[in-house]
C-alpha positions as CSV (number, residue, x, y, z in Angstrom):
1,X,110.0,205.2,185.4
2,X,110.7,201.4,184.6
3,X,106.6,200.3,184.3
4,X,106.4,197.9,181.2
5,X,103.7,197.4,178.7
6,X,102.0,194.8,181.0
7,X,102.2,196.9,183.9
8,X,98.3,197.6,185.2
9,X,96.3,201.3,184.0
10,X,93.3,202.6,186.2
11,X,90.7,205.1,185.2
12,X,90.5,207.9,187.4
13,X,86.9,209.9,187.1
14,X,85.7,213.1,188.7
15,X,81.8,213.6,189.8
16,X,79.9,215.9,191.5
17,X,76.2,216.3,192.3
18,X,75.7,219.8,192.1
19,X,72.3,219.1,192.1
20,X,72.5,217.8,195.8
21,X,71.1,220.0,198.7
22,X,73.6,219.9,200.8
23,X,76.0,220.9,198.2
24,X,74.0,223.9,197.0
25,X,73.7,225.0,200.3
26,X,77.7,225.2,200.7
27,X,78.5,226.1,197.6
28,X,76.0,229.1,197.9
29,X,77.5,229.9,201.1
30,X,81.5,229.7,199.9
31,X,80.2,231.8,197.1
32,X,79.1,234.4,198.9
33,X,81.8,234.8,200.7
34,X,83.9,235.6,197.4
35,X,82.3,238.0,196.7
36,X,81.8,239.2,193.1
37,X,84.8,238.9,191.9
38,X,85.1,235.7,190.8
39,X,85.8,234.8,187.1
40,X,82.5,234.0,184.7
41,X,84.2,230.6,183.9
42,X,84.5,229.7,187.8
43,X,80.5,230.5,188.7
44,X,78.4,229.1,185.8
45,X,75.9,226.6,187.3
46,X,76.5,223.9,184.5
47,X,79.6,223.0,185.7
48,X,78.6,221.7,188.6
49,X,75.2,220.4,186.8
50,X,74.9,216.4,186.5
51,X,72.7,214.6,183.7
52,X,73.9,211.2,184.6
53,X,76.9,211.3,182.3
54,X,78.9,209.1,184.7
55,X,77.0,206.3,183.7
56,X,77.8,206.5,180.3
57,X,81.0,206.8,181.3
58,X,81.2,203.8,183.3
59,X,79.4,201.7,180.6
60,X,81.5,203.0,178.0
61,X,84.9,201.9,180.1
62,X,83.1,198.6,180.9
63,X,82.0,198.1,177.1
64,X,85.5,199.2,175.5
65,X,88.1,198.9,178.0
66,X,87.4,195.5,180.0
67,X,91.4,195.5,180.8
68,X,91.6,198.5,183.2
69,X,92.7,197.2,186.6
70,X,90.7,199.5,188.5
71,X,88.4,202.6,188.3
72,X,88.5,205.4,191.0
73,X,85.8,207.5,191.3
74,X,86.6,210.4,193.3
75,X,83.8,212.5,195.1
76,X,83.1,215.1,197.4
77,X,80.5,212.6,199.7
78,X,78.4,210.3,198.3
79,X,78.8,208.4,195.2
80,X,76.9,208.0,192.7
81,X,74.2,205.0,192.5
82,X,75.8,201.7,190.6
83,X,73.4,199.6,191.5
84,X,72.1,199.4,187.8
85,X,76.0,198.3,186.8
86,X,77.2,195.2,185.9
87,X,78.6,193.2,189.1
88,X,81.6,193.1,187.0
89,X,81.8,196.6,186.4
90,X,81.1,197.5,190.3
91,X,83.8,194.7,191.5
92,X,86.5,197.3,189.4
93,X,85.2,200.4,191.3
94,X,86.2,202.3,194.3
95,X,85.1,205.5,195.6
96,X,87.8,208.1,197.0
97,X,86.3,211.1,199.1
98,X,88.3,214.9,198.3
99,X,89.5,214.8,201.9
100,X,91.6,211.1,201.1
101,X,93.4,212.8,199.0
102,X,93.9,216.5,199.9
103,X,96.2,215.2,202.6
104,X,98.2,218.6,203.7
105,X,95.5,220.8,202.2
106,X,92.4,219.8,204.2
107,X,92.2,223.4,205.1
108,X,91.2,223.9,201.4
109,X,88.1,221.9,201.4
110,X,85.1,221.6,200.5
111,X,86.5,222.6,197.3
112,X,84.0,223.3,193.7
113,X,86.9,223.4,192.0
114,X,87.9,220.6,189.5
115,X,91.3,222.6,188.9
116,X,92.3,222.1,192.4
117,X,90.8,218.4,192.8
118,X,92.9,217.4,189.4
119,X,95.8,218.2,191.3
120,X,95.5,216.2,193.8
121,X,94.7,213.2,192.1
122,X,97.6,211.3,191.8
123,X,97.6,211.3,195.9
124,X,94.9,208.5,195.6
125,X,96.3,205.6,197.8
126,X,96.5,202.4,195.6
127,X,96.2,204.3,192.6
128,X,98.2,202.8,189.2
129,X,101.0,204.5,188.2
130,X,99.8,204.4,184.7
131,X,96.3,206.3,184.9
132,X,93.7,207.3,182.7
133,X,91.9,210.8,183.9
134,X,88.1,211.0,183.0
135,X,85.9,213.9,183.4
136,X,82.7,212.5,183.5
137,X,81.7,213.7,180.4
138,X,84.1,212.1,178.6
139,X,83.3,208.7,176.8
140,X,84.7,205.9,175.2
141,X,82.8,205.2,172.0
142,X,85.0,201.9,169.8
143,X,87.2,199.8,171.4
144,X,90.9,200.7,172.8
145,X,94.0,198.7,173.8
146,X,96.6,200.3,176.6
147,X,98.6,201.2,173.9
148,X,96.1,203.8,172.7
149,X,96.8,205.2,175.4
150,X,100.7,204.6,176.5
151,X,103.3,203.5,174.8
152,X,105.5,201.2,177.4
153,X,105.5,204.1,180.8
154,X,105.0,206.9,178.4
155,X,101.9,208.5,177.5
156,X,100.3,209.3,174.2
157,X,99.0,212.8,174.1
158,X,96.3,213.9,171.8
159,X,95.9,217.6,171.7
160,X,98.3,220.2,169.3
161,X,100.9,222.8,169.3
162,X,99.5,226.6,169.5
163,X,100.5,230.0,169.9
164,X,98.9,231.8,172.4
165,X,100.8,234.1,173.0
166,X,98.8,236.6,171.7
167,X,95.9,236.3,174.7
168,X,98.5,237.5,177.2
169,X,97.7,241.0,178.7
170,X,94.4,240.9,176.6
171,X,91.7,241.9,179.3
172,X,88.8,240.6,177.2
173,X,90.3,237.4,176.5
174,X,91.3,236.8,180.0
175,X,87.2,237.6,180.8
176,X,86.1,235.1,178.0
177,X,85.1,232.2,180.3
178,X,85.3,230.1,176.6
179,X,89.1,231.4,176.7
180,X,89.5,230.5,180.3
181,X,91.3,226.8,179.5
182,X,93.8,228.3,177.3
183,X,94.9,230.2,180.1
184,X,95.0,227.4,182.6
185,X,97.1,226.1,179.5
186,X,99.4,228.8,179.7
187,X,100.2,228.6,183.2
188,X,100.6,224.9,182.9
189,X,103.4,224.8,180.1
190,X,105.0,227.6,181.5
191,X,105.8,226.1,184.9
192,X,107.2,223.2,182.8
193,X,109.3,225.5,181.2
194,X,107.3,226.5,178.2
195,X,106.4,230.0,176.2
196,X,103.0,230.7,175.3
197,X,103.9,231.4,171.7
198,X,104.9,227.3,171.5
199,X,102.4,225.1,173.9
200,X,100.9,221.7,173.9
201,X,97.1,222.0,174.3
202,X,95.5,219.1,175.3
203,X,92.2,218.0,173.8
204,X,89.1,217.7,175.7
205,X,89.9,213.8,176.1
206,X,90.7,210.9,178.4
207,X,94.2,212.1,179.9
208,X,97.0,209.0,180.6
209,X,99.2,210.3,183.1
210,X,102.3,208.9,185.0
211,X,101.7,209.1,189.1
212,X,105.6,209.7,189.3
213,X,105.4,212.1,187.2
214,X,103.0,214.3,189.4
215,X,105.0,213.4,192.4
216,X,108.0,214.6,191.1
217,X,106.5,217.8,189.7
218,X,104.5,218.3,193.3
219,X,108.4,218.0,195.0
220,X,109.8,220.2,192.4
221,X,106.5,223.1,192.8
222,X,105.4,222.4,196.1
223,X,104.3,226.2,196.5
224,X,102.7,226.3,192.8
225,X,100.9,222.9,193.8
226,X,99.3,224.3,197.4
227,X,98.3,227.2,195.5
228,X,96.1,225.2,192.6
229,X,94.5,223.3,195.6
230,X,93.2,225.9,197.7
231,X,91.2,227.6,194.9
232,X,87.7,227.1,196.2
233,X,86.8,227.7,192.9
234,X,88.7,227.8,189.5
235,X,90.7,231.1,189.1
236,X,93.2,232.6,186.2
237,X,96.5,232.1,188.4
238,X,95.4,228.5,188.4
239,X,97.2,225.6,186.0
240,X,95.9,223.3,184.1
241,X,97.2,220.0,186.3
242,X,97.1,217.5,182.7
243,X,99.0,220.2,181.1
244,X,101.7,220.7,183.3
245,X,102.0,217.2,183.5
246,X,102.4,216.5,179.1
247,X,104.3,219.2,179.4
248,X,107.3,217.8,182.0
249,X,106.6,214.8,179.8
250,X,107.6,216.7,176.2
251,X,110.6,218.3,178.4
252,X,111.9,214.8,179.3
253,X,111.8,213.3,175.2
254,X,108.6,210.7,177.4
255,X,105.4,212.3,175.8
256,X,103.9,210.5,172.8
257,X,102.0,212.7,170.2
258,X,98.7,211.0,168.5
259,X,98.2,212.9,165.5
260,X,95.3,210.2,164.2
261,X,92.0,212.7,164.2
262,X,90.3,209.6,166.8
263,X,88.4,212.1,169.5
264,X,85.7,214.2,169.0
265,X,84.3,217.6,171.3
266,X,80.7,218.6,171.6
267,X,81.6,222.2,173.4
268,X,79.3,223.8,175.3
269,X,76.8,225.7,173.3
270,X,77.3,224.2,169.9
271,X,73.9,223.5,167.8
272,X,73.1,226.9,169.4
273,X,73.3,228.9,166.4
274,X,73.3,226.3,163.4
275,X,70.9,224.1,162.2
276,X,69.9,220.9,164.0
277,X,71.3,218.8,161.1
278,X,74.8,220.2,161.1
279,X,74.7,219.2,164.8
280,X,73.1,215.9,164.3
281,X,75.6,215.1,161.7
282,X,79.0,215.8,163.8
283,X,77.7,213.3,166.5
284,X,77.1,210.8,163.4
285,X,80.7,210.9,163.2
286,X,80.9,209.6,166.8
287,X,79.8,206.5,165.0
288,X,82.6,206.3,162.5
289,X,85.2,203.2,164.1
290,X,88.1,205.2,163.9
291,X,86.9,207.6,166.5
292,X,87.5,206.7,170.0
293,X,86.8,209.1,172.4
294,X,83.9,211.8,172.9
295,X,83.4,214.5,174.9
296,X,80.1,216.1,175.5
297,X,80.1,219.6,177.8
298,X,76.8,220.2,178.5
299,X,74.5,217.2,177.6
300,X,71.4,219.3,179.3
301,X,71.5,221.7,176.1
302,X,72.5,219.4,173.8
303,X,69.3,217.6,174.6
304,X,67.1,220.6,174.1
305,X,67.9,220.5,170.3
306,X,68.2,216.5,170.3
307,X,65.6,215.3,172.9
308,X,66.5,211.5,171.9
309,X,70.5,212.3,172.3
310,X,70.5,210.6,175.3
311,X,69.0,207.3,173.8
312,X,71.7,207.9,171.2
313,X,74.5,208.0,173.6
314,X,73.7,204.8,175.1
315,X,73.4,202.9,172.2
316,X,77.0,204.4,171.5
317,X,78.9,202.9,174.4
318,X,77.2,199.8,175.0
319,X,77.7,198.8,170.5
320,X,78.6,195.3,169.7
């Protein structure tokens, strides 16, 4: 890659109204058809759940990162409503439909699976190629330059080294749907050459990722590639798309670790079985400057034990 530092960075974001009735209906009827045998991870309702996260997605980009060129929101139909969005803010937005960018896998849609929909997008037609990958419950929460995020073409990777070797051939890890990423992590780094005993796990984060990159690594696995897309929904033999692609960068010398402690993870469940203040006081830290990202899994629960969380949250991204 020869992009320089000036060179443009979108935001790419996934979305999903699971809520809709038309995707119930087909998501009911695809499930079915599996049969029972799908993984516990791939089949919980809440991942498909929407709480207006997006929005505080959007508003956090707008708020923190006025310099991204454009933001890509990719979707299975309709978009979400940004009519409440600044004009600014909307002018930056496009939406991209799964079937713009499944191109040879068409066959492999509709799909409920974000596993197979992250590989694909690098495939989006105009995108940058330096791009910043947003579920959308991921936030921005202080202010961040592009070199937070790359360092000239290379990105800067937030995550650690692990060993998991150790959950290989484990049959109740491999059923632990709060195990289930480390597995997709697996996969991913060793595809890029890597053994589970010495991996790069990713943190739950905003992911800067090189389009070439993914093109090469789609010519180089095309078999491994039509394989992740055509999971209807997530599955064990599936890789984790980000991973593979930190990982090829590692291999080539290109990937930049961030050691600096700036991203924070609300996981699904936490608060569950701690007091309220020990739960209150981790999203405090949300607050402190250094910390720039935040990632929230299941805002529906976390609401349950903070009912004003979501007041919270939007005070968070929009700050002065």
């Amino acid at each position: 890659m020869t992009a320089a530092t000036h060179d443009p960075i979108d935001a790419v974001i996934t979305w999903v109204d699971g809520t809709a009735a038309a995707h119930q209906r087909s998501r009911a009827g695809f499930l079915a058809a599996a049969g029972p045998g799908l993984h516990e991870n791939a089949v919980n309702p809440h991942r498909w759940d929407q709480s207006d996260e997006i929005h505080f997605c959007l508003k956090s980009l707008h708020r923190f990162a006025p310099w991204l060129r454009r933001i890509w929101i990719v979707v299975q139909d309709a978009g979400p409503d940004l009519s409440a969005h600044p004009s600014a803010l909307r002018g930056k937005v496009q939406m991209v439909r799964h079937q713009d960018i499944f191109g040879p896998f068409l066959d492999a849609l509709p799909t409920f699976n974000s596993l197979a929909i992250e590989t694909m997008i690098w495939r989006i037609d105009g995108l940058a190629d330096r791009f910043v990958y947003f579920n959308d419950d991921v936030f921005l929460c202080a202010p961040i330059a592009p070199d937070d995020l790359f360092c000239g073409p290379d990105p800067v990777l937030r995550g650690r080294w692990v060993d998991y070797a150790g959950l290989e051939g484990d049959p109740s890890a491999q059923a632990d749907p709060a195990l289930f990423n480390h597995f997709m992590q697996i996969n991913a780094a060793r595809l890029a050459g890597f053994a589970s005993d010495h991996l790069f796990a990713a943190a739950h984060v905003a992911h800067p990722m090189c389009r070439p990159v993914m093109a090469d690594l789609f010519a180089l696995h095309p078999d491994a590639f039509a394989q992740n897309a055509r999971h209807r929904f997530r599955d064990l033999g599936q890789f984790l798309p980000q991973g593979l692609h930190n990982h090829a960068c590692l291999a080539a010398g290109r990937g930049v670790i961030q050691d600096a402690d700036d991203h924070l993870h609300i996981h699904s469940g936490q608060g569950a079985d701690q007091p309220v203040a020990q739960t209150r006081a981790r999203l405090d830290r949300a607050e402190d400057p250094g910390v720039k990202f935040l990632c929230i899994n299941d805002l529906p629960q976390l609401r349950k034990l903070i009912p004003d969380v979501t007041t919270w949250l939007d005070r968070l991204v929009t700050r002065g």
